[in-house]
N, C-alpha and C positions, 0 to 999 in steps of 0.2 A: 707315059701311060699310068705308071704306081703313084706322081702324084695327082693324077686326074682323082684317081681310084680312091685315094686315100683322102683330099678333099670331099667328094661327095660321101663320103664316109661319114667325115666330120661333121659336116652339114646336115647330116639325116639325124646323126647322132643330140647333136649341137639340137635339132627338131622337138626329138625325145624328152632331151633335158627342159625346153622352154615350160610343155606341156608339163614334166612333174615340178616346174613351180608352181603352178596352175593348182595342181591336181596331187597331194602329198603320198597316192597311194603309186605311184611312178617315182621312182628316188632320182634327183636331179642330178646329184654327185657322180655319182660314177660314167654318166653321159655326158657328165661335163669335162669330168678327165679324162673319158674316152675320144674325146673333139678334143681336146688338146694335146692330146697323143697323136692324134688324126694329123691335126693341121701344125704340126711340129715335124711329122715328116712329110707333109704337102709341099710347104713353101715358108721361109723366114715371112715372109709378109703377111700370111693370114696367123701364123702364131702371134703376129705382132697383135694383129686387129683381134683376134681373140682375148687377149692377156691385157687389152683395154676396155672389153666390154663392160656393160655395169654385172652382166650376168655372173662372167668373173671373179671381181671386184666382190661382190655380194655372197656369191655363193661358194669359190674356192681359194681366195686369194689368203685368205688366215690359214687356211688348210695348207695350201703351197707351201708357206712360212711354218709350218710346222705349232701353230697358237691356236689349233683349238677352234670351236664352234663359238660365235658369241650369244652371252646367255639370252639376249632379246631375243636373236635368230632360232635357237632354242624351243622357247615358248611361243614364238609366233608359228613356230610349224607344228608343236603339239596341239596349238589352239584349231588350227585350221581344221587337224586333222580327225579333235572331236568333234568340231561341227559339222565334217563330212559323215564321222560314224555314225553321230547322232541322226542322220536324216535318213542315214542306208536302214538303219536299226530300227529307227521310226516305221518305215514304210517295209519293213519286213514282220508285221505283225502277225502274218500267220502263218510265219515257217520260224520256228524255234530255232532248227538247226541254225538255217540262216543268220539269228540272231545271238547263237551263243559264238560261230567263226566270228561273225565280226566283233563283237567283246573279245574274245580270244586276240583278236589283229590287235583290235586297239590299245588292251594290255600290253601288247608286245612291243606294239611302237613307243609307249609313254614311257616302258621299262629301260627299251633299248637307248632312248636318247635322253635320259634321265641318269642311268650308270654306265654306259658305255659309249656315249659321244662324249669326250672330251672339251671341258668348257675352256674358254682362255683364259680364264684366273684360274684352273686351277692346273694348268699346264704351264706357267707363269710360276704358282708355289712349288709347285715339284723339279722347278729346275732351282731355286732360292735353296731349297732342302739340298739338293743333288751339290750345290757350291760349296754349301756348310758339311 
């Protein structure tokens, strides 16, 4: 029954994560290591099929490996994510408030994955320095 339970866990989670690739205001990461927590204690076999995915592959497999965000992946999510501000922010022209939370958001997300995601170069130099 716990791994019925903990598959469909996975799978709703696994759900979650697809849509914030879609969608960068839903963070993909942590639904994705929430499914792979999931189906790590489901069954050997769907962690298998999990840890082949491209979603995987794409989104936590450097992370697994302890290397860091790659810089394309970087920019291509900052990019999305001001084309989404930009249309919310657009079409919020006559609520200020509205439009200063979302500048507010969007500073925060370019902030955060700009000094606090870890790129793999430079998770790469910090272990060169850490030898020497």
């Amino acid at each position: 029954m716990k791994k019925a339970i903990y598959s469909t866990i996975g799978f709703l989670s696994l759900s979650f994560a697809c849509v914030g690739a879609l969608l960068p205001l839903i963070p993909t990461t942590p639904f994705l290591l929430f499914s792979m927590f999931c189906f790590a204690k489901s069954s050997e076999r769907l962690s298998k099929w999990f840890v082949g995915t491209k979603m995987y592959k794409k989104h936590l497999e450097s992370f697994a490996r302890g290397q860091g965000m790659k810089l394309g992946t970087k920019w291509r999510v900052i990019g999305m994510v001001t084309i989404l501000f930009s249309i919310a922010f657009y079409m919020m022209q006559t609520t200020t408030i509205g439009r200063v939370v979302i500048l507010l958001l969007w500073v925060a997300h370019v902030v955060g994955f700009l000094f606090f995601v870890k790129t793999d170069n430079e998770l790469k130099e910090a272990k060169k320095v850490q030898l020497l």
